[in-house]
N, C-alpha and C positions, 0 to 999 in steps of 0.2 A: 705707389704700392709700397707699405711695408717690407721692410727687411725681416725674414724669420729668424727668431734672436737662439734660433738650434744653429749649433757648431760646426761645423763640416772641414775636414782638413784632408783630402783625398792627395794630395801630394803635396812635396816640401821644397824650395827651391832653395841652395845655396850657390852665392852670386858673388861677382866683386863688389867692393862697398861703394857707392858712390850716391850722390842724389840725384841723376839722372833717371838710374838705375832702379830708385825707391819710387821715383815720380809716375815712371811709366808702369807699375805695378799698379794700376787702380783697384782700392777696396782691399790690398794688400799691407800686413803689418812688418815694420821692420828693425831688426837688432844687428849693432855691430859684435859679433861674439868676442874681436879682440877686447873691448869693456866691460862685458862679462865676465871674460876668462879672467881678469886683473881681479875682480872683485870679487869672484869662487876663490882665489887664491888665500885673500884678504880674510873671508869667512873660514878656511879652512886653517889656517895659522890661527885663530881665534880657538878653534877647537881642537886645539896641540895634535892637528896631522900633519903629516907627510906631501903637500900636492904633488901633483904626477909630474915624470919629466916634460913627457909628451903635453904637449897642449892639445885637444882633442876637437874643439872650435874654433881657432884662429886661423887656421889655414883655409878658412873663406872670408867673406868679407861682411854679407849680410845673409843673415837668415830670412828668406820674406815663405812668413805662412800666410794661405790664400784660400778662400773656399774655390773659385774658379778662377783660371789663367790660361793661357794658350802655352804651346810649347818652349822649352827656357832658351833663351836668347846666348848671344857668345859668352865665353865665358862664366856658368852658370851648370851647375849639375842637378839632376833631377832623380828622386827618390820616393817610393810610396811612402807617403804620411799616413799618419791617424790623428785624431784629434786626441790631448790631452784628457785624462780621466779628470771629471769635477768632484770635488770632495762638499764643498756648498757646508764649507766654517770647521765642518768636525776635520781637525788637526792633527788627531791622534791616530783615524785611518791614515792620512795621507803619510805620517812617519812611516806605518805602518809597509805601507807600498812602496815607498822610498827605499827602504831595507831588503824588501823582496826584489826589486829592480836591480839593485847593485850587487846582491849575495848572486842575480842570476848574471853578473858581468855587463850589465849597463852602464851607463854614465848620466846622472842626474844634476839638471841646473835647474835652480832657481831663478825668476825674475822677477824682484817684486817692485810694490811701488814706492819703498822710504826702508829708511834705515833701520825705522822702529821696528819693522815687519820684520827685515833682516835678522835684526836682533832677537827679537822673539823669538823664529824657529829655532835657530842658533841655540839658545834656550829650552825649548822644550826638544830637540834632538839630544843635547846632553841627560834631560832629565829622564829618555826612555832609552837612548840606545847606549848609553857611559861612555861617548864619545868614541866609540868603535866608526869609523868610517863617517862618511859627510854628505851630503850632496853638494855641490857648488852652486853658491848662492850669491845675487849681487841685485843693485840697483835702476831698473829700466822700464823702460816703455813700449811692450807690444802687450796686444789687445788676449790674445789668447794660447794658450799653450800645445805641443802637439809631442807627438813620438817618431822618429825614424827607425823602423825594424830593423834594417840593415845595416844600420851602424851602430845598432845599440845605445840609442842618444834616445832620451825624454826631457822636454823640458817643461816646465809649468811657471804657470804668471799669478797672479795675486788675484784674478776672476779664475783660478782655475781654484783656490783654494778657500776665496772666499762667496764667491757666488760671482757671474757677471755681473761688473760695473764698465758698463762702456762708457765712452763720451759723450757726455750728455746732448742729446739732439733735437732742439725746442720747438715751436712753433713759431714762424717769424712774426714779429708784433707789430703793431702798424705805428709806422712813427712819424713824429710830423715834420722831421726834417728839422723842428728845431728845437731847443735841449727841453721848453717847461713851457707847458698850455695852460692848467689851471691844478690848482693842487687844491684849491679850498670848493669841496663838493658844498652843493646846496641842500641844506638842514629843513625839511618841513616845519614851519611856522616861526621861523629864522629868517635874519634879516638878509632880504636880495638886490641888490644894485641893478636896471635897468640903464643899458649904456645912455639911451634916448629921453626915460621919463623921471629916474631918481630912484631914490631908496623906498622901496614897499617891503611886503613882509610875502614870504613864500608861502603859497597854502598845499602844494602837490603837484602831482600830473593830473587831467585830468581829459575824456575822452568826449568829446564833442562833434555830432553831426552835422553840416553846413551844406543846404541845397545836395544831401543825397550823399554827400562826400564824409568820411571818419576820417578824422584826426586827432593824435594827441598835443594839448595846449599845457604850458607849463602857469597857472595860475598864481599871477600877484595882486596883491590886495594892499590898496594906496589909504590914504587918510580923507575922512570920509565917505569912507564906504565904497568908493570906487573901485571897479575891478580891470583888472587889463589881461588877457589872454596871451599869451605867447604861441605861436608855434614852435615847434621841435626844430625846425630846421633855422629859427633863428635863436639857437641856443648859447650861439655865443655870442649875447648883445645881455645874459643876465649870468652874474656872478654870485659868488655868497662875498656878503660885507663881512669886510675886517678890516675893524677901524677901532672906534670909540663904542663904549659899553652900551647905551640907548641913542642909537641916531637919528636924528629927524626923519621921521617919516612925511614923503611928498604926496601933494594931489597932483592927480595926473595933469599933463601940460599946463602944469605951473611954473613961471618965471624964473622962481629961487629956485629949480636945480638947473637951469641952463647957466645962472650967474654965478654958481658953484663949480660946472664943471668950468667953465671960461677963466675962474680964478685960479684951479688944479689948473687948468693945462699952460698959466703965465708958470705959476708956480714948477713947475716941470720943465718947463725948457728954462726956467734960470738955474736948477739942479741940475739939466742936460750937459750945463756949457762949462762945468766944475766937473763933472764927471768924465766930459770927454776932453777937455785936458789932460788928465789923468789917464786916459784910455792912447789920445796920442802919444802924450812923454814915452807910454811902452814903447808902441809902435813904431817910433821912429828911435829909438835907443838901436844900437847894430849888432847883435850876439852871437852867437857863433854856428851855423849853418852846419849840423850835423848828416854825414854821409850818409846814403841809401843804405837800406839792411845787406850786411854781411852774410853769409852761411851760417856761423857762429849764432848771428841773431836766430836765424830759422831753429836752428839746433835748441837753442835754449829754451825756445816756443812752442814745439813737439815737444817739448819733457815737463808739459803742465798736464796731471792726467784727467782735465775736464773739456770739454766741448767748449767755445767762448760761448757766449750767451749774444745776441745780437747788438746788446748795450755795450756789452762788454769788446765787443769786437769792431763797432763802431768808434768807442772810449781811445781804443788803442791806434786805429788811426786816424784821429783828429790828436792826438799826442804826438804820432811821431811825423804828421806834417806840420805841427808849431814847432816839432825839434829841426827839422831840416830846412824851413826858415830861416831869414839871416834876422827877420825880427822876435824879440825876446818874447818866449812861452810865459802866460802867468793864468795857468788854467785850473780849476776846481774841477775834482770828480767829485762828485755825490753819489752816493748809493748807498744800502744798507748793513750792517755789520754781516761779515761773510757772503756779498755778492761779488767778491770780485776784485777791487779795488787796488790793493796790493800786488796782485799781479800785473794789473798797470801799470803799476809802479817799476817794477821786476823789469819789464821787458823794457819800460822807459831807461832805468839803469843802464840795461844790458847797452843799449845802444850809445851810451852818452862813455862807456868804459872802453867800448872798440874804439872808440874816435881818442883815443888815451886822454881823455877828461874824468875827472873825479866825481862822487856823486855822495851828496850828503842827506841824508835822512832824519829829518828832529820829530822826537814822540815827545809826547807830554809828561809818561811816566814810564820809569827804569825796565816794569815790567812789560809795556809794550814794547819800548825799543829792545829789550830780552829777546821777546818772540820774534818781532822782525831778523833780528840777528840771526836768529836760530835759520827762519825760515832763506834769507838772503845767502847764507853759509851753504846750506844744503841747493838752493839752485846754483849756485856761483862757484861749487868748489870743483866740479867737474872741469872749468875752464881756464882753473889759475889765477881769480879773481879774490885779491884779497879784499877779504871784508871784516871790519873792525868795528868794538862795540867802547862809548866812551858816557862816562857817568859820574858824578859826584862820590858813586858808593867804590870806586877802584883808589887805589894805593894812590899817594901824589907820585910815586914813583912811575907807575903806568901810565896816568894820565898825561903827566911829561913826555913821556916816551911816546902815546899815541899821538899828540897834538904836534910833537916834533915829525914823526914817520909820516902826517897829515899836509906839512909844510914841505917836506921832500918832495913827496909827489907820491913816497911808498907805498901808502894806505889809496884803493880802487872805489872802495866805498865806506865812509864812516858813516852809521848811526849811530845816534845819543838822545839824551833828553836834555834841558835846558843850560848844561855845562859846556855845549856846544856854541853856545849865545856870547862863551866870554871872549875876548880879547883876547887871549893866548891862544887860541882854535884858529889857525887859517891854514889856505890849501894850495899849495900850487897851480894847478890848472883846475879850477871847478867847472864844470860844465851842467849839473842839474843840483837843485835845492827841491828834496822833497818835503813835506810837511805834514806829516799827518794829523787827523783833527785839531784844524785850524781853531777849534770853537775853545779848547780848551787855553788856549795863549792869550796871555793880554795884550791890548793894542800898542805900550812900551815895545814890547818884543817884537810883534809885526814891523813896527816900524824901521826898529832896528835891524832886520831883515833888510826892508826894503833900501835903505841907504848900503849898508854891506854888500848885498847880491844885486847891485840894480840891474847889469849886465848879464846877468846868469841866468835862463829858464829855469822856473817855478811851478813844481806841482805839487798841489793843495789836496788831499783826502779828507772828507767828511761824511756823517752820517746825516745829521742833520745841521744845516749852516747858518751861521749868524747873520741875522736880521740885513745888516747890511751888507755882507757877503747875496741873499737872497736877492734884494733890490737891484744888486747888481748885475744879478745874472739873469733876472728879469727883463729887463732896461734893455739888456744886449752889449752892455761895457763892457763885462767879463766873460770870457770863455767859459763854457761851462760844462761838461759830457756829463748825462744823467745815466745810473747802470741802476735797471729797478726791476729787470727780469731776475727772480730766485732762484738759487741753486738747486739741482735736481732731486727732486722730493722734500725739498724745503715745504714746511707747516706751518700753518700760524700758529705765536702758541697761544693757548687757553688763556686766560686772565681772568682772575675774581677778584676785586675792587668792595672793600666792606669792615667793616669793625674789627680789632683783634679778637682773634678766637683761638685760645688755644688748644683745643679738641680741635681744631679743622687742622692746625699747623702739626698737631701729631699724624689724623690722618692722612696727610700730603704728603710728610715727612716718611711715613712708616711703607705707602705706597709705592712711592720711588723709590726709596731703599730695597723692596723687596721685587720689584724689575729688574733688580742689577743695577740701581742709575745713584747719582749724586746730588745734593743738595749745594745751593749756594745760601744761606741766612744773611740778610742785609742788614747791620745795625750800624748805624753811620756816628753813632758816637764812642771816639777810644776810652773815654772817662768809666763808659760801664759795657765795654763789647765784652769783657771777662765775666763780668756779672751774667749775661746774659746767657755764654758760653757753659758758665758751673748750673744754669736753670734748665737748658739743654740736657745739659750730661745728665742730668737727674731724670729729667723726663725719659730721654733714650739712652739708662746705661751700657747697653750692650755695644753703642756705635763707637766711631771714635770720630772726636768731633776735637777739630782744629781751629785756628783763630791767625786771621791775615789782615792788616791794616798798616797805613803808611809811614807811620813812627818805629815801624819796630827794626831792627837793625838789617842792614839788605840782603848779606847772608841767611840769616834767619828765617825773614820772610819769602827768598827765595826755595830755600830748601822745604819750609813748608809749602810753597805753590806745586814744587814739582812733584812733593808726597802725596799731593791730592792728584795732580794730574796721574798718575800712578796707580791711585784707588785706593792709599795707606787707610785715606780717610773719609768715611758716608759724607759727611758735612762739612762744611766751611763757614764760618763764623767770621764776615770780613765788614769792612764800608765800601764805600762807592769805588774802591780800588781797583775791583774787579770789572767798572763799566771800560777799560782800555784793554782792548787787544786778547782779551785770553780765550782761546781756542779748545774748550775742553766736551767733545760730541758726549761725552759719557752725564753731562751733567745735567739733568733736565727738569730742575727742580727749582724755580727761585721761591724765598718768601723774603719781605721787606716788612719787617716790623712797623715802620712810621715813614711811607710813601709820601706822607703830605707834608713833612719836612724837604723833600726834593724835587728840582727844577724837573719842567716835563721833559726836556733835552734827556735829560739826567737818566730819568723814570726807562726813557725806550732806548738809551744804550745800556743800560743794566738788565732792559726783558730781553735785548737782543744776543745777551750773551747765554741766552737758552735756547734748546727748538737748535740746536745746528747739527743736527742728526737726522735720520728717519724716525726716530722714536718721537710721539708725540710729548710735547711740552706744555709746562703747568706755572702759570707766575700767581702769586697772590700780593696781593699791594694793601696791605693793611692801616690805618689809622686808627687812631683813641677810641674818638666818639663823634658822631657826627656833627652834635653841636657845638665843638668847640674849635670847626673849621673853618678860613677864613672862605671868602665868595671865591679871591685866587684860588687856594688849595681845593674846592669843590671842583672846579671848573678845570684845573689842572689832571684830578683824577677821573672826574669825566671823560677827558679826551686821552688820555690812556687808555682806559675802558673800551674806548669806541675805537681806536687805532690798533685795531687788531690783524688787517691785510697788509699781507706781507708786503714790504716797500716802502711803509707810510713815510719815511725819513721828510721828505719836502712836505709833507702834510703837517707832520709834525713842528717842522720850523715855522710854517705859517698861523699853524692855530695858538702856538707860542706867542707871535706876536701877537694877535688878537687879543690874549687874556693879560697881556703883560702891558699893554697901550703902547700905540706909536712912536708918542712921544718921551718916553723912558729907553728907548732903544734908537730913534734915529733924528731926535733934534727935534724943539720944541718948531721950527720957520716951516716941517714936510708935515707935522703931526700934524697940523693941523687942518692942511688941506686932505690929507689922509682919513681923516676922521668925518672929512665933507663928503666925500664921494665913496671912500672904502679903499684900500692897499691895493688890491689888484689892478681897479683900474687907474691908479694915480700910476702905478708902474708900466700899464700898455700906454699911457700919454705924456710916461716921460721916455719910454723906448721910442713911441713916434719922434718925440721932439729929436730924440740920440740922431736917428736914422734919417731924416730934415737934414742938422748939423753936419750929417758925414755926407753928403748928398745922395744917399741910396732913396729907393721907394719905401717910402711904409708900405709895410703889409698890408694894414687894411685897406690902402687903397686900389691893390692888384684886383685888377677887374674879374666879376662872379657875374654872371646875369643869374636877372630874377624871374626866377619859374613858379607860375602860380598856377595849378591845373587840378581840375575837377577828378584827382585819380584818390585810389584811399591808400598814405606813404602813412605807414608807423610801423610801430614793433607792438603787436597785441598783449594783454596781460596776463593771455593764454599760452604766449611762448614764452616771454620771462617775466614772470611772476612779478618780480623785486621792483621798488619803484626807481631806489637809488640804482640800482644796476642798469634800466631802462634808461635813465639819463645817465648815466657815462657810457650807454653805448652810443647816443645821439648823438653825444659831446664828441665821442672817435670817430664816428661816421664825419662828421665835419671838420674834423683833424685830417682823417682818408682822403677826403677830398678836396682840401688843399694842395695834401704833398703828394698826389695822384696813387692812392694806395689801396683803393676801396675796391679791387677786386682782393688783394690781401686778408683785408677786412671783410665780405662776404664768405671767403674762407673758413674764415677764422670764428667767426659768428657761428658758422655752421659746425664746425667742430665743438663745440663748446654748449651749443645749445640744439643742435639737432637741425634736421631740414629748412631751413628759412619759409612760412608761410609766404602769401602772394600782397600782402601788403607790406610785408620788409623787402621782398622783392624790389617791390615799385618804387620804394623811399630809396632804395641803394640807384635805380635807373635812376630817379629825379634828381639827386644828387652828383650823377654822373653827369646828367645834363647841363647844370650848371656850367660846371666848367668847360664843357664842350662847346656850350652854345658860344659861349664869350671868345673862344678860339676861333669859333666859325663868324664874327663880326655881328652876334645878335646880343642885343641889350636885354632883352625880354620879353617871356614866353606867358602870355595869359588866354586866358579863355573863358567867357560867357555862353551862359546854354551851350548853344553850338558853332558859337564862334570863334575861332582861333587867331590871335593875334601877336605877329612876330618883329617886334621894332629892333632895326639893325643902326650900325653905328655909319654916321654920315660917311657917303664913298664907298657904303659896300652893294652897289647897284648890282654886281656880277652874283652876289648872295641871295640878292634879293629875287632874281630873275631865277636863280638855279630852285629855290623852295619855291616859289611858284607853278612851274613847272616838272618840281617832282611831284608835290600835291594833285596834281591831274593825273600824273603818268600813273600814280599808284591807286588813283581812283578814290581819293578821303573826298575828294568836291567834284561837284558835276559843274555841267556849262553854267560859267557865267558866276560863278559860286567862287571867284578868285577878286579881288578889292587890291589895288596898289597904290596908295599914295607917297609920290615919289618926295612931296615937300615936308614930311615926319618922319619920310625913311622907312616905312609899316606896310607891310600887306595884313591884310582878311581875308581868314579864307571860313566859308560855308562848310561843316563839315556833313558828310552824306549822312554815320549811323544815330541812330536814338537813343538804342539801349547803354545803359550804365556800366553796365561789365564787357561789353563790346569795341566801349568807346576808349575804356581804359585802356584795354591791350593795344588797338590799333593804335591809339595816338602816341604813343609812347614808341611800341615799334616801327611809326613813321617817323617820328622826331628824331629816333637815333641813326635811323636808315639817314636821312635826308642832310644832317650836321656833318655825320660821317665823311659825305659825300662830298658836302660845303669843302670839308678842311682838307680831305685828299687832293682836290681839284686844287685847290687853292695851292697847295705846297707842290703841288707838279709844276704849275704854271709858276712859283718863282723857282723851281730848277731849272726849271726850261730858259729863263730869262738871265740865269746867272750861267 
C-alpha cells in the first residue's frame, strides 16, 4: 500500500541523541539540534547579528518528527506538533511568515539541504527584511518540517520551501545476479548470430499457430532462402552481430559455422589463459583488509539526500566487500552521467579514511576534478576530513606544498588531474586509487598506475568503457557493478540529428532561454569558437553569451564556468570541455554545430550533460551536408539518434565497437575471430573458457529442463504494442529466471503495463517450471495430443513414483492411463481432458502442484537424514 505523501505531524518528540534511539523510531526523521545550533550561529554572524545567549535546541539531543509513534520512551519529552507550513518555491511568502513568527516571539530554524540554499536565503532575508533579525539556518537532513506551540519553536526543511522531495523510492528491477546480459538489442533486418546455426539476418517477431497452440517465434532468414523460427523462450541462443561490416551469411546446418565456432572457442581459451594471469597476479597480490563500517560511515551515508537506487546500492556493497578483503579491489562502476557513481565513490573514501589510509582521485580535466573537490569538501568537511585539490594550473608553490602535506600523511583525500601521475606526488599510507573516466587516459598512464599502486585497491568510474575494459567485464576477469537505474524523474532527452539550420538553432535557442533555462553551443574548434561566438551575439543581441575551451588561462575559464553556473550568462560557447563532470540542472539546451566531427563516446557524454533536471531536455547534433559524410560518421550519428533510453552507456560502448571494427580496438589474432562469429558471443566463450580455467561451472551448463507444452506462453501485441519492447521483456523474463526473480518480474510487468493477460500468465508459469523441474530431478516436460511425458535424471526413482502417483490422486489419468519405464527413466501418463483451454489450466496447475511436492519431500528427507 502507498504511503499518502499528505504531512501529518500531531506530536514532536525530543530525545537523547543516540542511534539506537533514531533506529527504533520506524518511519521517523531525525536531527541532532546541537549541528544545527552551530550553523544558525554561523548563518547569523553572516547577517551582522547578535546570536542568543541561551541556545534554545541543544539541550536535547535529537529532534525525531513522526506522523505516528507510541508513547516517548526514557528520557524523551513529548509536545503537540503541527506540521510545518509548505510555501511550494514562493520564497518571498515564506520570509514573509518568518518575520511574523519571530515579531510574535518565536524561534525559527532553517534546515536545508546545501550551502547554496543556505546562502540564498541568507540573501534574499537581507534583500527584504535589511538584516533586522534572522532565522537560524544550517545544513541537514530531515525529511520534513514542523512547529512546536509550546515553546515557541518552528522549524522548516528545504521540502517545506521548495515542495516535497523525498527519497527517492523505485521499483525493484529484476537483475540477474550478474553485472551485463546483453547490451546489443536486435535490429530488424540486421544481422543476428544463432548460437547453434550461424549468422542470418533478423526479420521480426512473428506470431504463429502450431496444432491449436500461439506462440511468438523470433524469425531468421539464412542464405538461400532458408528460414529458421525461434521461440521466445530460446531467446538467448540469438544475439545481434557485432563484428565486421558484411558477415557471411550461413545456410542453415552448414558445416562452416560449426568450424567457425570451434576456431572462436580455440581462440578464446588462448585469450582465457593471458587474461587469467592477469586476473590471478591481482588476486593473490595481499592489500590491506579494510574494517567493518563505523558509525561515522552510517553518518555520512544518511547525509546523501536520495534514496540508493537498487544498482546503486548493490554497487556499494560489492565495493565495500573488495575493500574488506585482504585481496586487492580493481573494480569498474559503469553507469550514466548523474546516476550515481560518485557517490560510490564518496562512501568508498569515507571508509578507506577511517581505517587512517589516504585516498586519491584522478579526473581527466581540472574542471571535473574542481567539482569533485567541491562536492568531496562539502560531504567531508562535517567530519574533519581534509581534502585537497592539486593541478598544473596552481602556483609551484602550492603544488610543492600539497605533494609534500600528501607524503606526510596530512592530506585525507587528494584529487587532481594528470599532475598527480608525476614523480613528485606520493603518499604515505594510500589505501584507495580512484579514477574517474578511465576512457579518457591513455594506456602509458594506466600502466603507469598499474606498477605505482599495484598493492592499492582501485575504483574505476565510467560512462561508457573502452572496448577492452568491456571484454573484460564480459569474460568475468574484471569486477564490474552496472548502476542504469535513473535518477528520480530523470528524462530522456529529445535529440534531432540533421543538417545545420540556423532558423532551428535560433528557434531552440530563443525557446530555452525564455523557460528560464541555459544553452550549451558545442564548437570544438578554438581556431574559430570566437568566430562563431561574435555570429551568436549577432543573432541574439539581447543574451549574453560567453565562451569556455581548454587553452584559455584556468582562472579565467574557471571564473567564466562559475558565471554561467550562476546564470550571468543564456549561453556558453565551449568545445568538448564541457562532456567531464559539470553539474549544471538549469541548462537544457545543447546544440553541436559539427556532431560528425566527434567520437560517439564523445557525442553521449556531451547529451548527458543535459536532461539532469525535471525539465524536459533538447540536444540537436548538426552536420554540413549529408553528402559529405563518411559511412563512419552516418553510422556514428545513427546511433546517437537511436540511443535515446536512458542508460544506454554499455549500449553505447558496444555499438562503438561495431562501427569502429574489432580489429582497430582489440588486436588484429581476436578480430578476427570476432568478425567469424560476432563480439558477444566470442566473449560468452571466452568467459566459459575463464570459468573452465578457474574451475567454477559455466553458466550454461547449470541445468534448466526442457518444457515443451501444448499451452499458449507469449506476451500479445495487444498488451505491448512495441516489438523491440516485447523482446527485451522475453530477454528479462529469462534473466528472472535464472537468478529466481520472476515473481519480481510479474510485478513489475504488471506495473508498467497493466494487468497481465492469461497467455503472459502461463509463459511467466512455464518459465517457472523450468527451473523447478530440474530441482525436482526432471530433464523434461513434453507432451503430444494427450500424452504427457516426464524424463527424470537417472536415480530419481522416489520422483518418479511420487508424480505417478500424484497424477492419479488428482485425477489428470484414469486406470491404467500411467506408462513407467524404469530403463529411460520416463513415465506416460494418459491425460483424462480434451478441451484446449481446460487442458492448459489443469496441466500447468498440476505440474506445479506435483514439482512442489517432488522438491518439499525431497529437502525434508535430507533434513531428516542430516
Amino acid at each position: 500500500m502507498r504511503r499518502s505523501c499528505k504531512w501529518r505531524c500531531d506530536r514532536v518528540v525530543l530525545g537523547e541523541y543516540g542511534e539506537e534511539a533514531e533506529r527504533s523510531r520506524r518511519g521517523c526523521s531525525g536531527v541532532r539540534p546541537d549541528v544545527l545550533e552551530a550553523r544558525a550561529r554561523e548563518f547569523m554572524s553572516k547577517a551582522g547579528l547578535e546570536p542568543p545567549d541561551e541556545p534554545v535546541l541543544s539541550r536535547w539531543g535529537t529532534i525525531v518528527a513522526a506522523e505516528t509513534f507510541g508513547a516517548p520512551e526514557a528520557g524523551e519529552l513529548e509536545f503537540p506538533g503541527a506540521a510545518a507550513r509548505e510555501f511550494r518555491g514562493d520564497l518571498t511568502a515564506a520570509v514573509r511568515n518568518w518575520n511574523d513568527l519571530m515579531s510574535s516571539g518565536n524561534d525559527v530554524f532553517l534546515l536545508l539541504d546545501g550551502k547554496a540554499q543556505v546562502e540564498r536565503i541568507h540573501e534574499l532575508w537581507l534583500e527584504s527584511s535589511g538584516g533586522k533579525g534572522a532565522p537560524r539556518a544550517g545544513v541537514g537532513a530531515l525529511q520534513r518540517g514542523f512547529s512546536i506551540p509550546e515553546l515557541k519553536l518552528s522549524l522548516f526543511t528545504s521540502s517545506d520551501l521548495l515542495g516535497a522531495r523525498e527519497k527517492q523510492r523505485r521499483p525493484r528491477r529484476v537483475s540477474s545476479g550478474t553485472p551485463v546480459v546483453s547490451y546489443a538489442e536486435l535490429e530488424v533486418n540486421g544481422y543476428a548470430v544463432h548460437m547453434d546455426q550461424g549468422i542470418g539476418i533478423y526479420r521480426g517477431l512473428v506470431s504463429r499457430e502450431v496444432m491449436g497452440v500461439t506462440r511468438e517465434y523470433l524469425f531468421l532468414e539464412y542464405a538461400g532462402g532458408d528460414k529458421l523460427y525461434v521461440p521466445t523462450t530460446q531467446l538467448g541462443k540469438v544475439q545481434r552481430y557485432v563484428g565486421g561490416e558484411n558477415p557471411k551469411v550461413h545456410r542453415l546446418r552448414a558445416r562452416d559455422w560449426a568450424r567457425s565456432r570451434a576456431a572462436a572457442r580455440r581462440s578464446a581459451s588462448k585469450t582465457a589463459r593471458g587474461l587469467l594471469q592477469l586476473y590471478m597476479e591481482r588476486k593473490s597480490a595481499r592489500g590491506f583488509a579494510f574494517s567493518p563500517d563505523e558509525p561515522w560511515q552510517r553518518e555520512l551515508e544518511d547525509g546523501f539526500p536520495y534514496e540508493d537506487t537498487p544498482d546503486q546500492a548493490r554497487a556499494v556493497v560489492e565495493v565495500k566487500a573488495d575493500m574488506e578483503s585482504e585481496s586487492v579491489m580493481d573494480r569498474l562502476i559503469c553507469g550514466d552521467v548523474g546516476y550515481g557513481k560518485t557517490e560510490v565513490a564518496v562512501r568508498a573514501a569515507m571508509k578507506s579514511v577511517l581505517d587512517s589510509r589516504q585516498v586519491a582521485l584522478l579526473a581527466p580535466t581540472t574542471i571535473l576534478a574542481r567539482q569533485h573537490y567541491e562536492t568531496f569538501r562539502e560531504r567531508f568537511d562535517p567530519f574533519g576530513v581534509k581534502v585537497e585539490m592539486l593541478s598544473r594550473f596552481l602556483s609551484r608553490k602550492e603544488q610543492e606544498s600539497i605533494a609534500r602535506q600528501a607524503r606526510h600523511g596530512e592530506i585525507d583525500i587528494l584529487i587532481g588531474t594528470h599532475r598527480m601521475l608525476q614523480k613528485d606526488v606520493a603518499f604515505k599510507t594510500l589505501g584507495l586509487f580512484i579514477v574517474d573516466e578511465e576512457q579518457k587516459f591513455g594506456v602509458a598512464h594506466k600502466e603507469r598506475l598499474r606498477r605505482r599502486y599495484r598493492d592499492v585497491d582501485t575504483l574505476t568510474l565510467t560512462a561508457t568503457p573502452i572496448p577492452r575494459t568491456l571484454q573484460m567485464s564480459l569474460s568475468g576477469i574484471r569486477d564490474i557493478s552496472i548502476i542504469d537505474t535513473p535518477p528520480e524523474d530523470r528524462r530522456p532527452v529529445v535529440t534531432y540529428v540533421g543538417e545545420f539550420d540556423m532558423k532551428l538553432v535560433r528557434r531552440a535557442v530563443n525557446y530555452e532561454i525564455a523557460r528560464g533555462g541555459q544553452v550549451f553551443y558545442v564548437h570544438n574548434r578554438i581556431a574559430s569558437i570566437r568566430h562563431v561566438a561574435e555570429t551568436l551575439r549577432h543573432a541574439f543581441p539581447e543574451m549574453s553569451i560567453a565562451i569556455g575551451h581548454g587553452q584559455m588561462d584556468e582562472d579565467e575559464l574557471e571564473r567564466v564556468m562559475l558565471e554561467f553556473a550562476d546564470g550571468a550568462h543564456e549561453v556558453l560557447v565551449c568545445t568538448t570541455i564541457i562532456e567531464s563532470g559539470l553539474d549544471l540542472p538549469n541548462v537544457n539546451t545543447l546544440i553541436v554545430d559539427r556532431a560528425d566531427l566527434l567520437g560517439l563516446a564523445q557525442m553521449y557524454q556531451i547529451r548527458g550533460r543535459v536532461g539532469r533536471s525535471r525539465v524536459r531536455a533538447y540536444a540537436y547534433m548538426f552536420y554540413p551536408r549529408r553528402d559529405t559524410l563518411s559511412d563512419t560518421a552516418v553510422a556514428r550519428l545513427a546511433t546517437i539518434n537511436e540511443m535515446t533510453p536512458l542508460g544506454s552507456g554499455m549500449r553505447v560502448a558496444q555499438r562503438d565497437l561495431e562501427i569502429r571494427g574489432a580489429g582497430s580496438l582489440l588486436g588484429a589474432e581476436q578480430s578476427g575471430q570476432i568478425e567469424a562469429v560476432g563480439f558477444e558471443l566470442y566473449c560468452e566463450l571466452l568467459k566459459e573458457a575463464v570459468e573452465i580455467l578457474k574451475g567454477e561451472t559455466p553458466e550454461a551448463t547449470i541445468p534448466e529442463a526442457v518444457v515443451e507444452l501444448p499451452v499458449d506462453a507469449y506476451i500479445p501485441d495487444d498488451y505491448i504494442a512495441d516489438q523491440e519492447i516485447r523482446v527485451e521483456e522475453y530477454r528479462r523474463l529469462i534473466v528472472a529466471g535464472k537468478s529466481g526473480t520472476i515473481d519480481e518480474f510479474a510485478i513489475e510487468i504488471e506495473d508498467r503495463f497493466g494487468e497481465a493477460p492469461v497467455p503472459v500468465k502461463q509463459l511467466l508459469e512455464v518459465e517457472r517450471l523450468k527451473r523447478n523441474a530440474a530441482r525436482a530431478g526432471i530433464v523434461s516436460i513434453t507432451m503430444k495430443k494427450n500424452e504427457l511425458k516426464l524424463e527424470f535424471d537417472e536415480e530419481e526413482e522416489r520422483a518418479m513414483t511420487m508424480a505417478a502417483s500424484f497424477a492419479q490422486r488428482e485425477g489428470i489419468v484414469g486406470e491404467g492411463c500411467v506408462y513407467t519405464d524404469s530403463e529411460s527413466w520416463t513415465i506416460y501418463l494418459k491425460l483424462r481432458f480434451e478441451e484446449a483451454h481446460k487442458r492448459q489450466e489443469l496441466l500447468l496447475k498440476w505440474l506445479k502442484s506435483t514439482i512442489d511436492d517432488i522438491i518439499m519431500t525431497g529437502e525434508t528427507i535430507s533434513g531428516a537424514q542430516r
